[in-house]
C-alpha positions as CSV (number, residue, x, y, z in Angstrom):
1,X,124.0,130.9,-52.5
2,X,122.8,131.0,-56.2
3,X,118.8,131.5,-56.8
4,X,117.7,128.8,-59.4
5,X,114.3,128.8,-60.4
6,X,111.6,125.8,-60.0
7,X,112.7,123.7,-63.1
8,X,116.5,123.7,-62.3
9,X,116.2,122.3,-59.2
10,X,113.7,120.1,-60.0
11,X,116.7,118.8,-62.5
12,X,118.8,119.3,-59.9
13,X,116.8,117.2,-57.2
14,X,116.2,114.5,-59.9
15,X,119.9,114.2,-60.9
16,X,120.8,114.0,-57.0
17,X,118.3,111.2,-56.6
18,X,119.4,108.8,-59.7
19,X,123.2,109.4,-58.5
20,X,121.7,108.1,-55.0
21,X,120.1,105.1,-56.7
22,X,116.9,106.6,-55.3
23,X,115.4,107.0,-58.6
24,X,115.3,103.8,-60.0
25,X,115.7,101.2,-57.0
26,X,112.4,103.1,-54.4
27,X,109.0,102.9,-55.3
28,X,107.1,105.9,-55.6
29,X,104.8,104.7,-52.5
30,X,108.1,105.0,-50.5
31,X,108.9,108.5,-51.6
32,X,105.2,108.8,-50.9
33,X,105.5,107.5,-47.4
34,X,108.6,109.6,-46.5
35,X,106.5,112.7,-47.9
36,X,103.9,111.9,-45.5
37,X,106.5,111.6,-42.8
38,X,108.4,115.1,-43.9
39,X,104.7,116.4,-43.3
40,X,104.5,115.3,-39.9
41,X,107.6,117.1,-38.9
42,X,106.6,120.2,-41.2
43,X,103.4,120.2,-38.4
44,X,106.0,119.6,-36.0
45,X,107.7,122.8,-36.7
46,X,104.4,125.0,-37.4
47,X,103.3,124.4,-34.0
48,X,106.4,125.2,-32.7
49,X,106.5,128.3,-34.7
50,X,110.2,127.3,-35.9
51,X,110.8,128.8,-39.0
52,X,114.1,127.6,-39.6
53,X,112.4,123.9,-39.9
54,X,109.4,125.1,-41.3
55,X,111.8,126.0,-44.6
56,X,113.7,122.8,-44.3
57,X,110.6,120.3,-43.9
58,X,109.0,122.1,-47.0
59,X,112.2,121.7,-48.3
60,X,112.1,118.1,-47.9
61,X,108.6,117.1,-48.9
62,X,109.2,119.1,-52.1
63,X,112.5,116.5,-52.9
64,X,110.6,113.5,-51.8
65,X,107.2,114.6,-54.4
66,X,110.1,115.5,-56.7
67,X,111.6,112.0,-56.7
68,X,107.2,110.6,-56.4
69,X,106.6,111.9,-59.4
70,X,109.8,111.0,-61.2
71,X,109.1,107.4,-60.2
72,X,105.9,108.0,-61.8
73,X,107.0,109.5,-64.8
74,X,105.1,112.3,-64.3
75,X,106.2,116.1,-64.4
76,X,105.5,117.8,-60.6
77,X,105.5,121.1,-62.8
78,X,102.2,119.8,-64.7
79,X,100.9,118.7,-61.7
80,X,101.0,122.4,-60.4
81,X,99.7,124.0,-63.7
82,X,97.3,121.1,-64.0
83,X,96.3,122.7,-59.9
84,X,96.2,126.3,-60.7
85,X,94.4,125.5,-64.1
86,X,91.4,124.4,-62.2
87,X,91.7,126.6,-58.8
88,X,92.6,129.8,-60.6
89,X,88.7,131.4,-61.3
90,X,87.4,130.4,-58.6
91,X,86.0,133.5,-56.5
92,X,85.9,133.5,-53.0
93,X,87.3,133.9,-49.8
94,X,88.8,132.9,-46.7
95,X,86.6,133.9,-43.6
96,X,88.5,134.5,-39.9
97,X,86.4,130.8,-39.0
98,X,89.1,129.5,-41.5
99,X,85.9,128.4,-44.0
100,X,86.4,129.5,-47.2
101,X,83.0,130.7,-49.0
102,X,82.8,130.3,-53.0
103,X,81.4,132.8,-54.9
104,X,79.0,132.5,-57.7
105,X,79.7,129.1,-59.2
């Protein structure tokens, strides 16, 4: 199997989608809702400890915000830096109660 990086498959989701008639004819709440729904079955697999459908559920809410934000006309990849723009001086850490204390600001 080839490694592609982040923006390739993005393309390569996108491109799967539009031959598919996904991306125009759903709405983004759809791809929304089956997000959701990938979610529930990535849960599904954590408690099970099943790490061969932990990968693919991830797998699959990653297409289905993929094809979300294409709907939206938004770039997921923005969305992300947008993210770590905001989260990435933050100072703090993650206690064994699963509480995460901020420090300073």
């Amino acid at each position: 199997m080839t490694t592609k990086n982040f923006e390739q498959l993005k393309r390569d989701v996108i491109q799967w989608a539009c031959d598919r008639r996904i991306i125009p004819n759903a709405k983004a709440s759809s791809q929304l809702l089956k997000a959701v729904s990938e979610m529930g079955e990535l849960c599904d697999a954590e408690n099970h400890d099943d790490t061969l459908e932990i990968k693919d559920a991830v797998g699959d809410v990653l297409v289905c915000l993929i094809n979300y934000c294409a709907l939206r006309e938004i770039d997921i990849v923005d969305c992300l830096n947008g993210a770590y723009e905001i989260i990435k001086d933050r100072k703090g850490t993650l206690m064994p109660s699963g509480v995460f204390v901020k420090d300073g600001k």
